[in-house]
Structure formats: C-alpha cells, structure tokens
N, C-alpha and C positions, 0 to 999 in steps of 0.2 A: 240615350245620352245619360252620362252619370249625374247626378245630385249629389250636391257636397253640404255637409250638415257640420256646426262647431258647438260643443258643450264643455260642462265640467265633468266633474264626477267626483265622485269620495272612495275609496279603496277601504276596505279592513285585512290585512293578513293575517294569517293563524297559524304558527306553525304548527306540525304536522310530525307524524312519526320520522326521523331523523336518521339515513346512513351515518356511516363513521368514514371519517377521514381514509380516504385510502391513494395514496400514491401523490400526485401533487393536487390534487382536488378533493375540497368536502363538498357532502352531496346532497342536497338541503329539501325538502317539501314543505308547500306551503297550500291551505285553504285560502280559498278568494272568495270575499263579499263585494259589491260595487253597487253603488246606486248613481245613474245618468241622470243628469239634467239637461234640459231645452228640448229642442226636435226627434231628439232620445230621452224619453221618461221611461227606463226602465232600472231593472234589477238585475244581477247577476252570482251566481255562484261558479265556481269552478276548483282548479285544483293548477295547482305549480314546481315545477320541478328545478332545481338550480343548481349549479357546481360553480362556487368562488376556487379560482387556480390562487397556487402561493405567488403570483404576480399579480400586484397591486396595478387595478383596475381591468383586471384582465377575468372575464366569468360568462356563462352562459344561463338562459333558462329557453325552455317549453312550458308550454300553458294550455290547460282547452278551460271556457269558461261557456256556458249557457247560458243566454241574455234574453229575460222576459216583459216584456211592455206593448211600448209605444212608440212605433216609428213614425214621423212627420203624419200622424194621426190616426196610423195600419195598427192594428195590435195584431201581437204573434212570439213567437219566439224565433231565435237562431243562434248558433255557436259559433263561438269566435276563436280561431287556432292561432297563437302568438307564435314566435320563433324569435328568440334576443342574444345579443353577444355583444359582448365591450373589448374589445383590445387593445391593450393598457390606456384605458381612458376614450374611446373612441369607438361610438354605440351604434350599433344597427338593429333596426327592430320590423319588424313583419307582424301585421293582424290581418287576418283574414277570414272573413265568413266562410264556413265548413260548406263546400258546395252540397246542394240538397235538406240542408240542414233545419230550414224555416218550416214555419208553420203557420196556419190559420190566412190571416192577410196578408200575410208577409212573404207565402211561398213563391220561390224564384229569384229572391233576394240574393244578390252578389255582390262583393262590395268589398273594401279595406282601410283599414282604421291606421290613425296616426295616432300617439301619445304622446303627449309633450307634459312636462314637471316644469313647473317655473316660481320661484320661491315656495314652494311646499305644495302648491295647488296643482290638480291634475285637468289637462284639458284635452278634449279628444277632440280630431276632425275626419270625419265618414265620409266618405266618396263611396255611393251605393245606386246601382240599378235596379228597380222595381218593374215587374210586369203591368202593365196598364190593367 
C-alpha cells in the first residue's frame, strides 16, 4: 500500500549555459537546488531543460534531480524524473522516482510526486512504496 507524505520546499534556479533562439522556441537550461521539509528532510541538486514557444503560456521542460536525506525517517538517496508542459496556460506535470534509483534505506523506493505553487510557496505531496 502507497504512503502519501505532504511538505514544502524552497527551490534555487541557476541559469546555466544557454541555446539561441531557434525556430519558434528558445531553449533554456537551468541548475536546481531544493531543500524539503516535513517527512521529506532532504536536499537536492539536479539540472533542467526548457523551450518557452512564442505562444503565450504555451512551453515545456525535463528535469532529473538527485534527492538526498530523509524519508519518513529511512535515510538514502533517489532521483526524481520530471516531465512538464503548459498549453496555453493549461499544465501537466509528471515526477517520478527513477526506478532502481534509491539507495542505502531507501532501496526499492517507487513513488510520484505532486508540485503545487500557491502564492509564491512550493508544496509537494509523495505517494511512495517502500519495502518493509
């Protein structure tokens, strides 16, 4: 049975070496920092990939990030695969743990994450299976 876990977090972005504008999309890279709070006390680093179309609200990204701590009180790591898209104004988004990915307490971990923005602040909710 899944376990569903709800935090914040704080994001840093960094942009990152930069394509050029080519056809209707520029093509943007970005560095990811994060630190979780509550039943996720961890850290993360990763790396992000994005294309804004000249259609307003209309853009994509990819992401992998590495997430190192504490899960409901397992320490370990594991990687989390985004996949996002807005079309015009109208978002879909996908996180999922990289299957295989975990380590130390954590291996066997499978699970997918929600992100939610609500006046500036980021909140996540994990629905994740753990091995006994």
């Amino acid at each position: 049975m899944a376990t569903q876990i709800n935090g914040t977090f704080d994001v840093t972005l960094t942009p990152l070496a930069q394509s050029e504008k080519t056809g209707g999309a520029s093509l943007g890279r970005m560095g990811i920092s994060k630190q979780f709070h509550g039943d996720l006390s961890a850290t993360s680093k990763g790396e992000m990939l994005s294309a804004m179309t000249d259609t307003a609200g209309s853009a994509g990204y990819v992401a992998i990030e590495q997430v190192t701590g504490s899960l409901v009180g397992r320490n370990g790591s594991f990687v989390l695969q985004h996949s996002g898209s807005m079309a015009r104004g109208v978002a879909s988004l996908r996180v999922t743990v990289v299957p295989d990915s975990a380590t130390d307490e954590l291996v066997g971990l499978t699970g997918e994450m929600a992100i939610n923005i609500v006046d500036g602040k980021h909140f996540y909710e994990f629905s994740f299976t753990l091995p006994a």
